[in-house]
C-alpha positions in Angstrom: -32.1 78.6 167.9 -35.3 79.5 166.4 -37.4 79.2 169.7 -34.3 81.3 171.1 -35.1 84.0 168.8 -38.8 84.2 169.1 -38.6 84.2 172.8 -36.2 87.6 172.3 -38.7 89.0 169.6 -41.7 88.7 172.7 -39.3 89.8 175.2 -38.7 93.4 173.3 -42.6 93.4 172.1 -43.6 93.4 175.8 -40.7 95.6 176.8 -41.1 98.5 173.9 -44.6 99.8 174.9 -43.1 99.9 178.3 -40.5 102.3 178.1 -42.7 104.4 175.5 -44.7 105.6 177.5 -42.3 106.9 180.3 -41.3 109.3 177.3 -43.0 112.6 176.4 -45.1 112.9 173.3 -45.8 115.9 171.6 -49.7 116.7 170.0 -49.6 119.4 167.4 -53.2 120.4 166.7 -55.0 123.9 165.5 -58.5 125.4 166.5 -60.7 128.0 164.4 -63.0 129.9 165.9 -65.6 132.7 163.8 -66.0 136.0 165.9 -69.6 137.2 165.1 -70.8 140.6 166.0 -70.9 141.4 170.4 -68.0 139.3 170.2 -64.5 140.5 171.3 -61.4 139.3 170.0 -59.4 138.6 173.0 -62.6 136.2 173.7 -62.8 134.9 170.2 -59.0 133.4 170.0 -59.1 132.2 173.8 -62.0 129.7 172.2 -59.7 129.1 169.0 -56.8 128.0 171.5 -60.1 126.2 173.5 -60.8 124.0 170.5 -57.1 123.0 169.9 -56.8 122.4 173.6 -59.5 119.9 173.6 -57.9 118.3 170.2 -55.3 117.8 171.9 -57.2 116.3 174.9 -58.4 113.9 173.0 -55.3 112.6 171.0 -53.5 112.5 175.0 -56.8 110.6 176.4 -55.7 107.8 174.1 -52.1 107.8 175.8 -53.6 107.8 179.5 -55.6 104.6 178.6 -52.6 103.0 177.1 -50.4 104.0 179.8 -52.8 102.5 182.5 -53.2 99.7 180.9 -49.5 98.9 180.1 -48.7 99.4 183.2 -52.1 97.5 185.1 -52.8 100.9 186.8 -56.7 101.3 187.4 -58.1 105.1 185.8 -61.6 105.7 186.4 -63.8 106.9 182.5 -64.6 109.8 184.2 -60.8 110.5 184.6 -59.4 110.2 181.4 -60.2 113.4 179.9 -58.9 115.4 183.4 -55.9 113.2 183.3 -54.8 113.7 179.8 -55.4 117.7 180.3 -53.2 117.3 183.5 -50.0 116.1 181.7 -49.9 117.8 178.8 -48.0 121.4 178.8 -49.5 123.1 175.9 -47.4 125.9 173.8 -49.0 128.5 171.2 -46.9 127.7 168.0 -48.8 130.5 165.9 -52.0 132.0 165.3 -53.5 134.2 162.6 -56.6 136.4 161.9 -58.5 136.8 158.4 -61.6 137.8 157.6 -64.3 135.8 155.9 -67.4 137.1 154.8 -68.9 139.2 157.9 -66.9 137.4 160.4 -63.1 137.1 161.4 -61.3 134.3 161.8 -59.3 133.0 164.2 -56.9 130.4 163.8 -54.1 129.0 166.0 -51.8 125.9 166.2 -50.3 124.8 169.6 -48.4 122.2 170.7 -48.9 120.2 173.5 -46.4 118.2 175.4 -47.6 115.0 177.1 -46.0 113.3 179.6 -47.4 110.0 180.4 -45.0 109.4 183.5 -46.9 111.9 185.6 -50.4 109.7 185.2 -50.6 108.1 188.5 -48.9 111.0 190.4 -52.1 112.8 188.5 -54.1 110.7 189.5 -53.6 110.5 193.3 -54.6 114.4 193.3 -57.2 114.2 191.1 -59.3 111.8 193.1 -58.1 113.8 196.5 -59.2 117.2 195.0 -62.7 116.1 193.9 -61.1 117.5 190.3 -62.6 114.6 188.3 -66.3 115.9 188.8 -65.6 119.6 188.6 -63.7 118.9 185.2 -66.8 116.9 183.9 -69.0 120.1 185.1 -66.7 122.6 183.3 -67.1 121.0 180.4 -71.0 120.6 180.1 -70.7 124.5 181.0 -68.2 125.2 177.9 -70.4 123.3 175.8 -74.0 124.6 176.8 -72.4 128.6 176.8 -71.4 127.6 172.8 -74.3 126.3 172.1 -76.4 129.5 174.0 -73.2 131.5 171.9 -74.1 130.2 168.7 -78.4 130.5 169.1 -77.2 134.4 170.4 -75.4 135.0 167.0 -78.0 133.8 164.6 -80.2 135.8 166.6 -78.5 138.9 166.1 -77.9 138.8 162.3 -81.6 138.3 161.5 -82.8 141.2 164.5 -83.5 144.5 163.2 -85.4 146.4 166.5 -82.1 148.0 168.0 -83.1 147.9 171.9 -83.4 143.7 170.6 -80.1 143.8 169.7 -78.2 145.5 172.9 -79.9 143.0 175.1 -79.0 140.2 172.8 -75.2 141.6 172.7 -75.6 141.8 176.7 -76.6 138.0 176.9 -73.4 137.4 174.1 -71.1 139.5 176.9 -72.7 137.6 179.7 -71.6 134.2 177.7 -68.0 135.4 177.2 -67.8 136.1 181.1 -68.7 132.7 181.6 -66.3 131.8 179.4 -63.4 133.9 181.0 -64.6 132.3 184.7 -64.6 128.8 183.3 -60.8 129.1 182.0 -59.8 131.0 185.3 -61.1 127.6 186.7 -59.1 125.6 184.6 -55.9 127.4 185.1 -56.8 126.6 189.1 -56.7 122.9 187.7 -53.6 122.6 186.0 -51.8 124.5 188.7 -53.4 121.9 191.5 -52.5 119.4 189.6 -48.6 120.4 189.0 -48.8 121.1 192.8 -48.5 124.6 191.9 -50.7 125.8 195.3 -50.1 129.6 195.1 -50.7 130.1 191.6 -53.8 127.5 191.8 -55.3 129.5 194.7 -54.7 133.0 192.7 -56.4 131.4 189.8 -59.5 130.0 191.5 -59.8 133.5 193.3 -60.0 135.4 189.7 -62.7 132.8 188.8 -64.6 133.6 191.9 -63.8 137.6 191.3 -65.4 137.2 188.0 -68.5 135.2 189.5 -69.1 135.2 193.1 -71.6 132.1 192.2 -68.8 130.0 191.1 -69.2 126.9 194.0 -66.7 125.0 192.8 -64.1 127.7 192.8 -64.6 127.9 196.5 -64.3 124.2 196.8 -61.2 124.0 195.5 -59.8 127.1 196.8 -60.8 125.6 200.1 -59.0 122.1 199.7 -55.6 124.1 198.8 -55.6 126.6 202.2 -56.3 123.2 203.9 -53.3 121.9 202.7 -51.3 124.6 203.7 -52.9 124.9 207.1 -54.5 127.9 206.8 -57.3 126.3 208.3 -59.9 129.5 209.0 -59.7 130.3 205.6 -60.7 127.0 204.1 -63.5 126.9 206.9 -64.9 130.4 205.6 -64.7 129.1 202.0 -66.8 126.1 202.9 -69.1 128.2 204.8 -69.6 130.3 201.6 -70.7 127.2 199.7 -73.3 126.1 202.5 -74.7 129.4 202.6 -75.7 129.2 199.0 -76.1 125.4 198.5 -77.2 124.4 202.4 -77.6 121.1 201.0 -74.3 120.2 199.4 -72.9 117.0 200.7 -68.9 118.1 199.5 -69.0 121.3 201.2 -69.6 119.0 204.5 -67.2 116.9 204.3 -64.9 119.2 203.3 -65.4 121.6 207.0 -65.5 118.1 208.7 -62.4 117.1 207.7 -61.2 120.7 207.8 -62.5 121.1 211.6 -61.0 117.6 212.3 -57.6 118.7 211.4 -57.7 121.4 213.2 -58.9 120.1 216.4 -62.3 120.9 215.8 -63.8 117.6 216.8 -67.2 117.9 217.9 -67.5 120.0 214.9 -66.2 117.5 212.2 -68.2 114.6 213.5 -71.8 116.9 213.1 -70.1 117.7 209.4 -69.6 114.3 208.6 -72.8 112.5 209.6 -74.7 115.3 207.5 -72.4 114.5 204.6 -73.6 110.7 205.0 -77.1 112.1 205.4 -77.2 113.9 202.2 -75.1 111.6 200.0 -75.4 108.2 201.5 -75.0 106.5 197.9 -71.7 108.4 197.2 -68.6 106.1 195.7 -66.9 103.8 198.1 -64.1 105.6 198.3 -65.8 108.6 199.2 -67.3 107.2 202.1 -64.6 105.5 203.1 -62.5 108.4 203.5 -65.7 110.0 205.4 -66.0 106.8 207.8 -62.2 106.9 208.4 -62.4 110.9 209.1 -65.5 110.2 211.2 -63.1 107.5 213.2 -60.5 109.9 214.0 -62.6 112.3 215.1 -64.7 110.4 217.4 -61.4 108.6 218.6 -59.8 112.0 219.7 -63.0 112.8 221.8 -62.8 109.4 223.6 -65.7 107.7 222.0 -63.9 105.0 221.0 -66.5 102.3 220.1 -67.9 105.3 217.8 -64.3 105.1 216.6 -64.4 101.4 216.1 -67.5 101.8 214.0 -66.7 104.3 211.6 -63.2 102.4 211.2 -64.9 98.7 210.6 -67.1 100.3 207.8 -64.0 102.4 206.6 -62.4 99.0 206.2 -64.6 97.5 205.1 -65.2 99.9 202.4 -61.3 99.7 201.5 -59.4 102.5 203.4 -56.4 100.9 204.6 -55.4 103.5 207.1 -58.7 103.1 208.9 -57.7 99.3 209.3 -54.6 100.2 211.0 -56.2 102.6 213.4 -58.8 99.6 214.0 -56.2 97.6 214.9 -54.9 99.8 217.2 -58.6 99.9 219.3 -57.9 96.4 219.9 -54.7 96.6 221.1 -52.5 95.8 218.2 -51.2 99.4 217.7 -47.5 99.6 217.3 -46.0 102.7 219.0 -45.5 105.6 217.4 -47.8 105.0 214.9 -50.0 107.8 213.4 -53.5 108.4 211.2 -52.4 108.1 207.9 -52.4 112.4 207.1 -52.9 111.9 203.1 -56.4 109.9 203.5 -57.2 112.7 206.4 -56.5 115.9 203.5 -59.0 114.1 200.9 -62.4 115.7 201.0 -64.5 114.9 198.2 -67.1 112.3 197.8 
């Protein structure tokens, strides 16, 4: 009876973190922010809400890990933080403004939602949308602008030449249009993530209205008109990113996959192999994905031991559908049987 009863007691201990985290959680966290002088207020609360967000991000980070490792499901460091941002819904549950000293304050509470079910559904698009790395880049941005933010401030309270203090105000509005960019980018996230594609795409054009500069923007804007077949458009947006990084390995194998889905084959295959050339240390899965696009490519021209190539080191390199389509260069195709189209949307190494 006793053994009976401790076997039941391990059953539900196993079971219980199980089923927790298929439910939602809610994160109730608050963020202060001190306007200074150049600042404007709409600016100043968007980095109080900033702060709580990334509160919140934290507390949810701890969830993702839990959830992946409940459930044996493999999450990269680097996608933790992107993750926990992707599943949560965040909600303003108040805010306030008081003055203190020469400054006002700016206080908010939110509350964000998490849903740990979405993780490997997350996931998936986060590693097919080269989101991971942007997220990661964002974030040193956010952080360096506060820190320039902060040096601009103290800078301004102790200047008394006035044509000193309009450029430093300038360089404090230049900061705050970095900030605006860098949370039109992050609304372009969430939306991606949620598979929101219109409203993503609106959002990562205001970032790139705000700054023209804004590469990543255009990478990601490009991935979604891929994925709804507006093909020309992605093309143009990759072109935009070559034209003022010539040397970026993601723009290439973003066209070459692009141009390979569209026909374009000659074009992907010159895409991809300067992709290789300029990243040839990139994450397996990365190459992989450009050795199996590579494969297709040179398989619709005709130049199928160039196919079987790029396949065998796809394979090798742990793309699955470019061991099917090896198969099928040696005869062991089944009919019917197509290129797997997900691995053939993924563009990022």
């Amino acid at each position: 009876m006793k053994s009976r009863l401790i076997a039941v007691m391990i059953f539900l201990l196993l079971c219980i973190p199980v089923s927790g985290f298929s439910e939602t959680t809610e994160i109730v966290s608050e963020g202060i922010y001190n306007m200074g002088d150049g600042e404007t207020p709409v600016i100043a609360e968007g980095k109080a809400v900033e702060q709580a967000k990334r509160i919140a991000v934290e507390q949810a980070g701890t969830y993702v890990k839990s959830y992946s490792k409940v459930k044996n499901f493999q999450i990269a460091e680097d996608e933790v933080q992107v993750l926990a941002s992707g599943i949560m819904e965040v909600t303003v549950l108040d805010k306030k403004r008081s003055v203190t000293g020469d400054a006002i304050k700016f206080w908010v509470k939110i509350k964000a939602v998490v849903h740990p079910d979405r993780v490997e559904v997350m996931a998936e698009r986060i590693r097919d949308q080269g989101l991971a790395e942007d997220y990661a880049r964002m974030k040193d941005a956010y952080e360096k602008s506060q820190k320039e933010i902060e040096n601009l401030k103290t800078q301004l309270v102790s200047s008394k030449d006035e044509t000193s203090r309009k450029q430093i105000v300038a360089n404090i509005t230049k900061q705050e249009r970095t900030f605006v960019v860098n949370q039109w980018f992050e609304k372009g996230m969430q939306y991606a993530l949620a598979n929101r594609t219109d409203d993503a795409i609106e959002a990562f054009s205001h970032s790139i209205a705000e700054d023209p500069q804004m590469l990543k923007a255009y990478g990601q804007r490009a991935l979604l008109y891929a994925k709804r077949k507006q093909y020309n458009l992605a093309v143009a947006d990759f072109n935009k990113i070559i034209e003022m990084n010539p040397d970026d390995p993601r723009a290439y194998t973003g066209r070459g996959i692009t141009y390979g889905r569209s026909g374009e084959h000659e074009k992907a295959i010159a895409d991809l192999h300067r992709a290789i050339e300029l990243k040839p240390n990139a994450p397996r899965f990365a190459l992989a994905r450009i050795y199996a696009s590579l494969g297709h490519s040179f398989k619709e021209t005709g130049k199928n031991e160039n196919a079987r190539t790029s396949f065998q080191k796809a394979c090798k390199l742990g793309n699955q559908m470019a061991c099917k389509q090896l198969k099928s260069l040696t005869g062991d195709r089944r009919p019917g049987t197509r290129p797997l189209q997900r691995d053939m949307n993924r563009w990022t190494p």
